[in-house]
VEXMIVO-695591 format. One line per field, with one value per residue (C-alpha): residue number from 1; residue in one letter; x, y, z. Coordinates in steps of 0.02 Angstrom, whole numbers. Layout:
<fidrens>
n NUM, ...
res A, ...
c1 X, ...
c2 Y, ...
c3 Z, ...
</fidrens>
This chain:
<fidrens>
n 1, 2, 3, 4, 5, 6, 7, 8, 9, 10, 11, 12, 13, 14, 15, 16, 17, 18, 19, 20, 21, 22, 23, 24, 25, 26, 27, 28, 29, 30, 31, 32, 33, 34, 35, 36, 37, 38, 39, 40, 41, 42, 43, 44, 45, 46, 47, 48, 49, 50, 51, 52, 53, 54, 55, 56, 57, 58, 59, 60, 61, 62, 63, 64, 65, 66, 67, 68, 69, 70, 71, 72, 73, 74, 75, 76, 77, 78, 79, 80, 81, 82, 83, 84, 85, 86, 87, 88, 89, 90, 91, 92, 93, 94, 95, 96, 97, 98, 99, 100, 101, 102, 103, 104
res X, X, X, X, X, X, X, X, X, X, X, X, X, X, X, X, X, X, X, X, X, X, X, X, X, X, X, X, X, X, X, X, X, X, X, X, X, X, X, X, X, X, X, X, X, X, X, X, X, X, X, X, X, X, X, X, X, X, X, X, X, X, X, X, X, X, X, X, X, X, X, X, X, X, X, X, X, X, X, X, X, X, X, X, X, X, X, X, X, X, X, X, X, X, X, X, X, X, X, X, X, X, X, X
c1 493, 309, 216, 215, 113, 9, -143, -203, -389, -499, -589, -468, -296, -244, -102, -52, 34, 117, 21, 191, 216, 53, 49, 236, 142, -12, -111, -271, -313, -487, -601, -749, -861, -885, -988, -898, -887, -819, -678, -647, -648, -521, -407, -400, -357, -238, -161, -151, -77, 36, 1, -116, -277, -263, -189, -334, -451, -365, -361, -547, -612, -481, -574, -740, -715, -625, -780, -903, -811, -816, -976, -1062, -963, -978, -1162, -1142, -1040, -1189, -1315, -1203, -1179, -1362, -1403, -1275, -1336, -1173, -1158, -1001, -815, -828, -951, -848, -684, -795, -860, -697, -590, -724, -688, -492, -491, -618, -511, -345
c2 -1264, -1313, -1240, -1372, -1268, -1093, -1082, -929, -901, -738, -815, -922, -951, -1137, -1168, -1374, -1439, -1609, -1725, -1774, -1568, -1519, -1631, -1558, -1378, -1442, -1358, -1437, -1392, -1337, -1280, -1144, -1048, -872, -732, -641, -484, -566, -640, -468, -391, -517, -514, -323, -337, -463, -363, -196, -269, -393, -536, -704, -729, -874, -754, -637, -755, -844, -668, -647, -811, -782, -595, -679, -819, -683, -583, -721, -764, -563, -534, -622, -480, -341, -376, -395, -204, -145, -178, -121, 58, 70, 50, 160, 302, 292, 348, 391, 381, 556, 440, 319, 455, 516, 378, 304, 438, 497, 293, 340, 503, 436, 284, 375
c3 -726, -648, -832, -1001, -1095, -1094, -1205, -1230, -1306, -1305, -1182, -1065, -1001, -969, -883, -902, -768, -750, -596, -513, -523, -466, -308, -281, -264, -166, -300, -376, -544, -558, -692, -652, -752, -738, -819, -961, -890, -710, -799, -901, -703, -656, -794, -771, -614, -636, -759, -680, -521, -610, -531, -601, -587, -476, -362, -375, -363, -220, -128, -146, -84, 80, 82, 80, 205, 327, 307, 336, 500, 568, 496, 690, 771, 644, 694, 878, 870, 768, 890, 1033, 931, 903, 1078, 1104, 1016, 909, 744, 707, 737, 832, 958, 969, 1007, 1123, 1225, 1237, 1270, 1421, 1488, 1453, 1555, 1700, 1728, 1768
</fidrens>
């Protein structure tokens, strides 16, 4: 079993890993400081989805880098929709099903 030891605070989980075990999971142990009420967030959700919070927190930073990489063409689609006049999904239903129907 990868765990030695779980210490449990009110304010922290620390989970000890061997190093030969740790380099055997490519996982680096890291330490990071976070606002109380972040960590609360956290451990809720790791909680009420029953899953760690190196999971959770692994799932946000993948969230944040995906949206940092769309965000250039979430842009680019917003200034094609404004010159568009579109403002909606309806628009969008509409413009593109037009383009469907014309190109049959």
């Amino acid at each position: 079993m990868f765990i030695k030891k779980l210490i449990m605070s009110s304010n922290e989980v620390v989970i000890l890993l061997s190093l030969a075990e740790a380099r055997e999971m490519n996982v680096k142990i890291v330490s990071v400081s976070l606002p109380v009420e972040i960590n609360d967030r956290i451990e809720k959700i790791a909680a009420e989805q029953k899953r760690s919070k190196s999971q959770i927190v692994l799932e946000a930073v993948e969230k944040y880098e995906f949206d940092i990489r769309w965000a250039p063409i979430r842009e680019y689609g917003d200034r094609i929709a404004k010159k568009l006049g579109i403002t909606s999904e309806d628009d969008v239903e509409q413009i593109f099903g037009r383009k469907a129907q014309s190109s049959r």
